[in-house]
N, C-alpha and C positions, 0 to 999 in steps of 0.2 A: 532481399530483405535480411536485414541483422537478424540472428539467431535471438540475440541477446531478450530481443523484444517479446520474445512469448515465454520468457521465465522472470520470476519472480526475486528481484534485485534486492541483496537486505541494506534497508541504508535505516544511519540515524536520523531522527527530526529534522537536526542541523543541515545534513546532506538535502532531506526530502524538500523540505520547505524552500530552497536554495539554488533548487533548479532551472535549470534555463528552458525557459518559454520559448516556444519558437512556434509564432501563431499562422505566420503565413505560409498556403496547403494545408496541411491536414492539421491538427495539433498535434506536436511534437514535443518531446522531453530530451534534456540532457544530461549528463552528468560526466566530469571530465575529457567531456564533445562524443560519447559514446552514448547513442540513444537507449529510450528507458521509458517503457509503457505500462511493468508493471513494479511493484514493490511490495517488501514485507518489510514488517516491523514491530517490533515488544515494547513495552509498557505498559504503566497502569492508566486506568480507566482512570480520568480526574472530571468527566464532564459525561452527561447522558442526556438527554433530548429525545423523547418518542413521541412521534407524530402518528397518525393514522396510514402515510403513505412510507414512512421512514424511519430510522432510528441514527440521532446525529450524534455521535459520541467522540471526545476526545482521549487520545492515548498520550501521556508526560512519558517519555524514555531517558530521562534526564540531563537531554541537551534542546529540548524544547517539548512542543504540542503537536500530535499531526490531529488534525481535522480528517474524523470517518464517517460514512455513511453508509448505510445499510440500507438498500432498499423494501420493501415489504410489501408492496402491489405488484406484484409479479402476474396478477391478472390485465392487466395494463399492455402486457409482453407477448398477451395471448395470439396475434398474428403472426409471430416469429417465431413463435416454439411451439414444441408438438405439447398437446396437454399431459401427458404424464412426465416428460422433461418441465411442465410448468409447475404442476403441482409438487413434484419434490424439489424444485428449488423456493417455493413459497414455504412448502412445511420446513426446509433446512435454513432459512430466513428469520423465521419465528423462534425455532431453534436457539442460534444464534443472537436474535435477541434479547432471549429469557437467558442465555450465557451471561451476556455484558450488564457488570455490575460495577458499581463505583470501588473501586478501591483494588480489585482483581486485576492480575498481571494477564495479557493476555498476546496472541502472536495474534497480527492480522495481517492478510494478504489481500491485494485485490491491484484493479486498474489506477492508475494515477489520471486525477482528471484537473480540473480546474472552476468552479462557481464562483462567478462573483469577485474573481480577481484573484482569488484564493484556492493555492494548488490542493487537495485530499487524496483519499485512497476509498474509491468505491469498492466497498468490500466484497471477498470473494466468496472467504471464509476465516472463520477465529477459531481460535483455539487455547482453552483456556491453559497456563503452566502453572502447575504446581510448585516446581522445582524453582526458588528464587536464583538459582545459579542461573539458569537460563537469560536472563536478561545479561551476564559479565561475557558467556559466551556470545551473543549476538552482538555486544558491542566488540568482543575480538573478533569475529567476524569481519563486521562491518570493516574495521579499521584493515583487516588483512586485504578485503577486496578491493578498498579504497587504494594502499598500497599498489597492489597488482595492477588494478588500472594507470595507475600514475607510473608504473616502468613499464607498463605497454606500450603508453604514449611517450614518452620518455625514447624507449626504444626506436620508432617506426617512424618520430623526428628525425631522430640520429643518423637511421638509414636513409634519408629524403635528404639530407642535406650532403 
């Protein structure tokens, strides 16, 4: 198994939203043919939606929208987890909720899934930034690791041929 898969990829909207589906076996992600199960990513809050079992929120990072979800029935979960692994991820849930506010920049991490046709990032955890710098660095980021990928594969062509 790819390493890559159990850490958290920072990609822009553009990138997120852009990914290749790969539905047959398990569901799958790609990004420049290098699989991809989690992701992070900063912007602002431009969308909120609270439901009783959820919280559907959009994050703008200024090359689009990614589609978040936050689950909040973590009682739901209760045959897979011990109950005090339940209830503090419910109370850090809430938490999290009472965070995400319309207009606040925020980093959010989590699983990359797909509803409805439409890929999101089921949330892990947020984190609100004060520091408006933080969004110019995540986009150097992004772009550096986008680079790095693209002479990996670049590379490992090169060697195969």
């Amino acid at each position: 198994m790819d390493p890559i898969l159990s850490v958290h990829i920072k990609l822009l909207a553009v990138d997120l939203l852009s990914l290749n589906v790969q539905s047959y076996g398990p569901l799958t992600f790609t990004h420049k043919n290098r699989p991809i199960a989690r992701a992070e990513s900063l912007g602002v809050v431009v969308s909120r939606e609270r439901k009783d079992k959820f919280l559907k929120f959009l994050v703008d990072d200024g090359t689009g929208c990614i589609p978040c979800i936050l689950w909040l029935n973590h009682h739901s979960f209760a045959q897979r987890s011990h109950p005090i692994d339940l209830e503090l991820k419910a109370r850090m849930a809430l938490e999290y909720a009472e965070k995400i506010q319309l207009g606040l920049l925020v980093r959010v991490r989590g699983r990359i899934t797909v509803f409805m046709g439409v890929i999101q990032i089921t949330v892990a955890d947020v984190v609100l930034e004060r520091d408006p710098n933080m969004e110019l660095l995540h986009w150097l980021d992004c772009i550096r690791m986008s680079r790095r990928y693209s002479d990996v594969n670049t590379l490992s062509r090169q060697s195969i041929s």
